[in-house]
C-alpha positions in Angstrom: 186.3 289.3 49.2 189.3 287.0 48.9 188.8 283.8 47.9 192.1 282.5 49.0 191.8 283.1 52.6 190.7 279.9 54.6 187.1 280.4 56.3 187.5 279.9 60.1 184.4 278.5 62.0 183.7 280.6 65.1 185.0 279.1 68.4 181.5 278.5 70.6 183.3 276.4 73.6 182.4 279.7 75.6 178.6 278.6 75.3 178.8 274.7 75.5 177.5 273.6 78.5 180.0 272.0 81.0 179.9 268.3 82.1 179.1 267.5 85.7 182.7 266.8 86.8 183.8 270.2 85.5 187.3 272.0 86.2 185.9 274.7 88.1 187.8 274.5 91.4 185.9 275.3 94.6 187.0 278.9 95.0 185.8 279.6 92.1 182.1 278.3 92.2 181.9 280.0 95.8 182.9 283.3 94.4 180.9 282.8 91.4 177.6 281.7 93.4 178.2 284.8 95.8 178.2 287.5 93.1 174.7 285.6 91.7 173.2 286.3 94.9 174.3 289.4 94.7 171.8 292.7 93.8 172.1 296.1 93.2 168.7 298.7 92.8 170.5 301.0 90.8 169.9 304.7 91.2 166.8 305.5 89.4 165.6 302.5 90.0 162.1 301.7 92.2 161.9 298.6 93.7 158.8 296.8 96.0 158.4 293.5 97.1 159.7 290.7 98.9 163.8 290.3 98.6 165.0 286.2 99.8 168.2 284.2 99.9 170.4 286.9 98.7 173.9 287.3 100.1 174.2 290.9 99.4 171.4 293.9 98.7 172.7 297.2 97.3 170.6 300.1 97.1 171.5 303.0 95.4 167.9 303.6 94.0 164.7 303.3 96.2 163.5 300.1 97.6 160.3 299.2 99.4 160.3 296.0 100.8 160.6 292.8 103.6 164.0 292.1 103.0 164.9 288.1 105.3 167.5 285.8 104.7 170.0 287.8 103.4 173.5 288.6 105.0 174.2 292.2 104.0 172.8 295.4 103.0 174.4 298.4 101.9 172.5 301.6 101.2 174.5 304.2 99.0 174.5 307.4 99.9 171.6 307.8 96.7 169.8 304.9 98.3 166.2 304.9 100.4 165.1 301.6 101.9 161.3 301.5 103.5 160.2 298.3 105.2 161.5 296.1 107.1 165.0 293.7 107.1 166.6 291.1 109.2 169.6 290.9 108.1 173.9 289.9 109.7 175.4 293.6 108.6 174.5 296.5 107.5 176.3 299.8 105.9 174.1 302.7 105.7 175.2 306.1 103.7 171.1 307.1 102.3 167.9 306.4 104.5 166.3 303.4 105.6 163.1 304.2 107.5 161.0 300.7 109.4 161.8 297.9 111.2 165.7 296.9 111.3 167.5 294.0 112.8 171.5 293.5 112.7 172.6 290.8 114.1 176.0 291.5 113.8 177.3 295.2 113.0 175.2 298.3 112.2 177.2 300.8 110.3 175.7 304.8 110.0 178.1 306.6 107.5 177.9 310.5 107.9 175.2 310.9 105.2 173.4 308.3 106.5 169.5 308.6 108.4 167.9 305.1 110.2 164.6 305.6 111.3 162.3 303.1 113.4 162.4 300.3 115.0 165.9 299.1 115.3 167.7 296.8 117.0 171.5 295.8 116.6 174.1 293.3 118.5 176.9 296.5 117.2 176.5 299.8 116.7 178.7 302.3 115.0 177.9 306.5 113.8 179.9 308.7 111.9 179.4 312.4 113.1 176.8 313.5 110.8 175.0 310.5 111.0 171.4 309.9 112.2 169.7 307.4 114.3 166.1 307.6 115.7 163.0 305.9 116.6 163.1 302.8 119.3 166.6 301.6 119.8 167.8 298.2 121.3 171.2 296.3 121.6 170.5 292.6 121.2 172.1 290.7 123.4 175.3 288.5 122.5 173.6 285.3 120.8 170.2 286.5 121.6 167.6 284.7 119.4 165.7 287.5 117.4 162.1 287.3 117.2 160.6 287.6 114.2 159.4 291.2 113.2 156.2 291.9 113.2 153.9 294.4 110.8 155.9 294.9 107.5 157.6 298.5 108.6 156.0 300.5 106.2 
């Protein structure tokens, strides 16, 4: 130890809590709240239960669930989905087998499988991909009912 070098506190400004009128601009708290509402079922991962208010689900694991208020799935070509969903878009490279709602645009990758009830305002399939059960275009700004039974 060398006594003649000056001890430095440790900078903590990282941790202190930031005052209401904060230099954070807008973009930045929108980006920032958007990846909080963001989650990922990684793969390995078992999940069951009742997913809310998030922006974006991403399932690379397994999932069993009612899945409402959320804008955006995105099952990973690792990922299984069972239940049911309402949901704006959706991006489908695994399985999700129950009751399916896009308002917006359904996407089947090649690797991907929907099974059930589904019902979409677009549609689009890769070669490859699979879709089956009962099938339904909404309308353009059709109100959806809500689903009924849980899909599993």
């Amino acid at each position: 130890m060398n006594p003649d070098i000056a001890r430095r506190s440790p900078d903590m400004s990282a941790f202190a809590p930031r005052p209401a009128g904060s230099s954070t601009s807008p973009a930045q708290r929108t980006t920032a709240e958007a990846e909080q509402k963001k989650l990922i079922v990684g793969r390995d991962i078992f999940l069951n239960g009742e997913i809310r208010t998030c922006d974006s689900l991403v399932v690379e694991g397994k999932v069993e669930a009612v899945l409402s208020d959320c804008r955006a799935m995105d099952i990973a070509g690792s990922g299984e989905f069972r239940g049911s969903a309402e949901i704006e878009s959706a991006d489908i490279s695994g399985r999700f087998d129950g009751d399916l709602i896009v308002r917006q645009r359904l996407t089947i990758r090649a690797t991907g499988k929907v099974l059930g009830k589904i019902r979409y305002g677009q549609l689009e399939v890769e070669r490859g991909g699979v879709i089956s059960g009962t099938i339904e275009a909404l309308a353009d700004g059709a109100a959806v009912p809500p689903a009924s039974g849980n899909g599993r």
